[in-house]
C-alpha positions in Angstrom: 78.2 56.7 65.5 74.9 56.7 63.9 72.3 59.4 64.2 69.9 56.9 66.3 72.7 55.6 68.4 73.6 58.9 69.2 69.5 59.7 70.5 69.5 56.4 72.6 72.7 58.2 74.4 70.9 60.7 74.9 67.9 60.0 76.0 69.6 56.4 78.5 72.1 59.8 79.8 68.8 61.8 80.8 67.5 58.4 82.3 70.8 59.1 84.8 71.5 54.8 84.8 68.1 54.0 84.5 66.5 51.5 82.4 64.0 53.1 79.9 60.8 52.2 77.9 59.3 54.5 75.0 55.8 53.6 74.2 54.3 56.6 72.5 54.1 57.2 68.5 56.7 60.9 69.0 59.4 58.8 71.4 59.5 55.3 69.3 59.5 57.7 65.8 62.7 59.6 67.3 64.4 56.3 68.4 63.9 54.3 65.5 62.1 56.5 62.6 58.9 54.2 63.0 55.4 55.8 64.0 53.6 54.0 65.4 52.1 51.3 68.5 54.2 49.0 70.7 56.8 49.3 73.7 60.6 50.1 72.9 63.0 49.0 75.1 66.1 51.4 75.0 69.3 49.8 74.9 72.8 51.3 73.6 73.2 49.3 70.8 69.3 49.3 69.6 65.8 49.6 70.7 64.0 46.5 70.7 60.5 47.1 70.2 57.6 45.0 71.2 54.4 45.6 69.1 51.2 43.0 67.7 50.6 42.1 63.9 49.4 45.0 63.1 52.6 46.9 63.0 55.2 44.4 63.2 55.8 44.3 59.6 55.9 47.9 59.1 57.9 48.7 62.0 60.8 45.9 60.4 60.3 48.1 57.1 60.8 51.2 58.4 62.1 51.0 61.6 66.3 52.2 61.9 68.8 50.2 64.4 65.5 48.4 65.9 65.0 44.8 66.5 61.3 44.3 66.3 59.3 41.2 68.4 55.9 40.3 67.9 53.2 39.5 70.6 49.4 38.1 69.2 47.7 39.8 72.1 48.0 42.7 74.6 48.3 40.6 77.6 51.8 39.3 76.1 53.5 42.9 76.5 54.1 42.5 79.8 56.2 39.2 79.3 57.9 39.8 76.4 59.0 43.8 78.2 59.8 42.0 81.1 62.3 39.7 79.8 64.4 42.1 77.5 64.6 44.3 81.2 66.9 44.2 84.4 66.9 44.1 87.7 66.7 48.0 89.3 64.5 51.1 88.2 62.9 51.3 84.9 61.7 54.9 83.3 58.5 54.8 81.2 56.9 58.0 79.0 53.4 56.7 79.6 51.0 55.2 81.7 51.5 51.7 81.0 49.2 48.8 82.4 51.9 46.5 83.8 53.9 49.7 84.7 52.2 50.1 88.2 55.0 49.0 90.7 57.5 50.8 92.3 60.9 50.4 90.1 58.7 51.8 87.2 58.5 55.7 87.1 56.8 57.6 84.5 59.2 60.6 83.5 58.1 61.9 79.7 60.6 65.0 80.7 63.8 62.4 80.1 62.3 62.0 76.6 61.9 65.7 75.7 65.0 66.8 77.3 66.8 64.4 75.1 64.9 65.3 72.1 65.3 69.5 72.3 68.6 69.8 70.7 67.9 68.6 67.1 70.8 66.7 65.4 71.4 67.6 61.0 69.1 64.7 60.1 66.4 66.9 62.3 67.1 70.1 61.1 67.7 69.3 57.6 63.6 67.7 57.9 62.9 70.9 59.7 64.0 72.9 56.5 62.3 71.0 54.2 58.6 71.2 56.1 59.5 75.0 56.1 60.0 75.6 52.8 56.8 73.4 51.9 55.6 76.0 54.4 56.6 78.6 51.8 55.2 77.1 48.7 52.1 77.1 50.5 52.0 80.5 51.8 52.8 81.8 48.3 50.0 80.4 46.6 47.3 81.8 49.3 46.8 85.5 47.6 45.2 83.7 45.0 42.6 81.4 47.5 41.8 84.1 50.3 38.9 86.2 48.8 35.8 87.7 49.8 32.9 85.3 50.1 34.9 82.1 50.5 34.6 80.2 54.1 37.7 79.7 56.3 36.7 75.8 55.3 37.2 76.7 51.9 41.2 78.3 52.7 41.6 75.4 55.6 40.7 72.8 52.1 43.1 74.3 49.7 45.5 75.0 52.5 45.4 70.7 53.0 45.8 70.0 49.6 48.8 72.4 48.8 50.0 70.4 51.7 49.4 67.2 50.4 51.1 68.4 47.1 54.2 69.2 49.0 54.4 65.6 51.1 53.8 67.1 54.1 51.1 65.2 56.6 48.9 67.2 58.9 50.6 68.0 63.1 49.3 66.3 66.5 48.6 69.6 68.0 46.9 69.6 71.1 45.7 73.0 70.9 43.4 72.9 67.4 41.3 70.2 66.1 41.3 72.3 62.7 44.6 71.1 60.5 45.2 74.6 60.0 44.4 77.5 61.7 42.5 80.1 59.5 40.8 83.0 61.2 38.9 85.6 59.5 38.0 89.0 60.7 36.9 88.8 64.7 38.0 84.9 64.8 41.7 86.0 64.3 41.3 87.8 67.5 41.0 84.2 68.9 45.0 82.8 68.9 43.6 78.9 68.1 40.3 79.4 66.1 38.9 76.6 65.1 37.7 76.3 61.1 34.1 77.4 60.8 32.1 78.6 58.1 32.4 82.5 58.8 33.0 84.2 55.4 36.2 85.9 54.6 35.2 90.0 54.1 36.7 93.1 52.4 38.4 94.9 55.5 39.1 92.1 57.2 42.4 90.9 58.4 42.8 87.1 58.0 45.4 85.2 60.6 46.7 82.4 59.0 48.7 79.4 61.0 50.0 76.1 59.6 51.9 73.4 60.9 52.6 70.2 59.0 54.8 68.3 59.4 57.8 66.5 56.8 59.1 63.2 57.1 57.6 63.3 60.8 59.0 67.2 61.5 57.2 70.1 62.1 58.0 73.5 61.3 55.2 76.6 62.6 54.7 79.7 60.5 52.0 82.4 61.0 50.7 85.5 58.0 48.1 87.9 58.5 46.9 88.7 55.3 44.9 92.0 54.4 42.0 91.4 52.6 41.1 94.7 50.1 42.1 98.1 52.3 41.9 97.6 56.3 41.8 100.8 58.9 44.9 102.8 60.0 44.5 101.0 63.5 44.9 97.7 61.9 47.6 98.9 59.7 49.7 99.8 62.6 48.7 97.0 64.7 50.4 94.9 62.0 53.6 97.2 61.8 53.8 96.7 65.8 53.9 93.2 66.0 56.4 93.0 62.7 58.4 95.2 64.4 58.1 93.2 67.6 58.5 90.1 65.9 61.8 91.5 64.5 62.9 92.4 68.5 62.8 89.1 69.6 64.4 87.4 66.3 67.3 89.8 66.9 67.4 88.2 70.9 67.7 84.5 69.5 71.2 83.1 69.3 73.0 80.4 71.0 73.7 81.5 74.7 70.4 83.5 74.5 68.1 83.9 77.4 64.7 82.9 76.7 62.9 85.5 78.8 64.8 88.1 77.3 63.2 86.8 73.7 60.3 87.1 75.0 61.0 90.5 76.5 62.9 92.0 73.7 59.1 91.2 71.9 56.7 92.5 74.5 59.2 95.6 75.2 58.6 96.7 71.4 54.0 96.2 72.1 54.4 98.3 75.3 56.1 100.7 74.0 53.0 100.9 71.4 50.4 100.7 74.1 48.9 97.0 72.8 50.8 94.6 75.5 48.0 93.8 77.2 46.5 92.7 73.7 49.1 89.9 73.5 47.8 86.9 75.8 50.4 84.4 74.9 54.3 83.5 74.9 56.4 84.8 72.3 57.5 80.9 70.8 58.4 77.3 71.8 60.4 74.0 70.7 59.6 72.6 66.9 59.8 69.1 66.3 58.3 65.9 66.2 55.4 68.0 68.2 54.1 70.9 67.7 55.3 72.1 71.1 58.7 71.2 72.7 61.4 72.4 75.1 62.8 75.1 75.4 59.5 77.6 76.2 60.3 80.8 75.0 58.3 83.2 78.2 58.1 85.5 80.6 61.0 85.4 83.4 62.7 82.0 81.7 66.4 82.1 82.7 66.9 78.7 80.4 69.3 79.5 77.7 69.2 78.8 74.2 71.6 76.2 73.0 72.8 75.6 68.7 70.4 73.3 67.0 67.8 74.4 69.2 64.8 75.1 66.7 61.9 77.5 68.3 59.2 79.8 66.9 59.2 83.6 67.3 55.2 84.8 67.1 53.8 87.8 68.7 50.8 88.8 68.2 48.1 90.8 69.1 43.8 90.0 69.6 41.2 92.5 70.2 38.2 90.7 71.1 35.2 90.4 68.9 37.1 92.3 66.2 40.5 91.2 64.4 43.9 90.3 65.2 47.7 89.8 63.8 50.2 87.5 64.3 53.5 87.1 63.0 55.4 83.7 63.2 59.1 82.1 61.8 60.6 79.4 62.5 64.3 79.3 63.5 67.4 77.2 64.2 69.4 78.5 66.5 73.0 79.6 65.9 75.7 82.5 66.6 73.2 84.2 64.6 69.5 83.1 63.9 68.6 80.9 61.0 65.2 82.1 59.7 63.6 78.6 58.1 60.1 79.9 56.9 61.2 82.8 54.3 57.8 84.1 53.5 57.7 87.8 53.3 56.2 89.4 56.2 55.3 92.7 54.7 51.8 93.0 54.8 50.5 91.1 52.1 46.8 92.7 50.7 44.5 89.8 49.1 40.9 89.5 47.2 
């Protein structure tokens, strides 16, 4: 059974018997390998997908297991979905505009429940945006200085990308393509790319995200630029140490709350908890962001192939902060997939 066969089984068992219909870019891309517009109809033995002239050609190119049928205008969709479905109930990801009657109900959970275990042709993507993650990382002592902009890092950042065939995420928590904050703006978890001026004695937070062959992997370094205070220093060697913690909780039939715990448990014992205002990690894969959520109280346990972040951090306000960030497959033991040294690396 192919890799693609194997996701519509998935994803027609979450439906539990219902019919299903995939019409955003992430869902059709895991179904058939094409990004892009249309509606997919999700059968067993392929997903026919309905798009217009724009992508029709493409979508035959590149699309896997798919059988692709053109409409000329939007107004055919509804036909040509319609006649490829059923009698009986009908689950959609999205809003659609013909979608508006009772047998059709809009459930994106079926979709990412079927998509948080990652099969080998996932993780072996995953891998390869992670060490593109590392070839990137190791070339940033020589950008981060003193007088150059967090524009300036977020350009070279894009083109060391670029160089390594990765293409930017879909976050929906940055509008910057990389995260890149500088002195007080790393005390802010999402900053967006400004022109504040990298400083000696500054700490610089560094997140990037791209994504290979439509994968994601997530990786976080704070970088010291010239000598920083003791405070800083071991502000850094609390969150390493609490990053460490949490890696050491992630393996298959691990609790995600206790991840989370095992990290936050390290920052109280240092007094700088309440300095940490987010989760400890997430899902990685075709978003940025997917199942399972690695936080507080969670009971939901991890499973093999699952592929999550592990990133505490800490943010005082108006001054610096540090976060650390891997990201790893799950297994008997954990599979660390960004290998960038996390010893605090000093820059400019």
């Amino acid at each position: 059974m192919s890799i693609f066969s194997e996701r519509r089984k998935r994803v027609l068992a979450e439906a539990k018997g219902k019919q299903v219909l995939a019409a955003t870019g992430p869902n059709l891309f895991y179904l058939t390998d094409f990004f892009g517009g249309g509606i997919g109809v999700v059968r067993p033995d392929k997903t026919i997908l309905v798009t217009g002239p724009l992508e029709c050609d493409r979508a035959g190119e590149v699309g896997r297991e798919v059988e692709v049928v053109k409409v000329k205008k939007r107004a055919d969709y509804e036909k040509a979905v319609s006649g490829f479905l059923e009698k009986g109930k009908v689950v959609v990801d999205r809003d659609l505009e013909f979608a508006k009657v009772k047998r059709f109900r809009k459930k994106p959970q079926v979709f990412l429940e079927a998509r948080r275990i990652k099969d080998a042709e996932e993780v072996e993507r995953i891998k390869r945006a992670s060490k593109g993650m590392d070839a990137i990382f190791e070339s940033l002592p020589g950008v981060i200085r003193p007088g150059k902009t967090e524009w300036d890092v977020g350009a070279e950042i894009m083109k060391l990308a670029t160089l390594n065939e990765m293409t930017p995420s879909s976050s929906d928590v940055s509008l910057s393509p990389a995260i890149v904050g500088a002195g007080s703006d790393g005390a802010l978890p999402h900053c967006e790319l400004s022109d504040r001026k990298v400083k000696a004695g500054d700490f610089v937070v560094v997140d990037i995200f791209f994504r290979y062959r439509g994968y994601h992997s997530d990786c976080t370094r704070t970088f010291a630029v010239g000598t920083v205070s003791s405070e800083m220093k071991k502000a850094y060697g609390a969150v390493k140490e609490a990053q460490e913690e949490a890696l050491a909780a992630i393996h298959e039939g691990g609790v995600c709350g206790d991840v989370n715990e095992a990290a936050v448990a390290v920052l109280r014992k240092r007094r700088l908890a309440r300095y940490l205002n987010h989760s400890i990690g997430h899902g990685v894969g075709i978003d940025i962001h997917e199942l399972p959520a690695i936080t507080k109280g969670s009971r939901v346990k991890l499973m093999a192939n699952d592929v999550v972040t592990d990133e505490p951090g800490v943010y005082f306000k108006g001054r610096f902060g540090v976060r650390i960030e891997d990201t790893v497959a799950v297994a008997k033991k954990p599979v660390v997939l960004t290998r960038y040294t996390k010893d605090l690396q000093t820059v400019g």
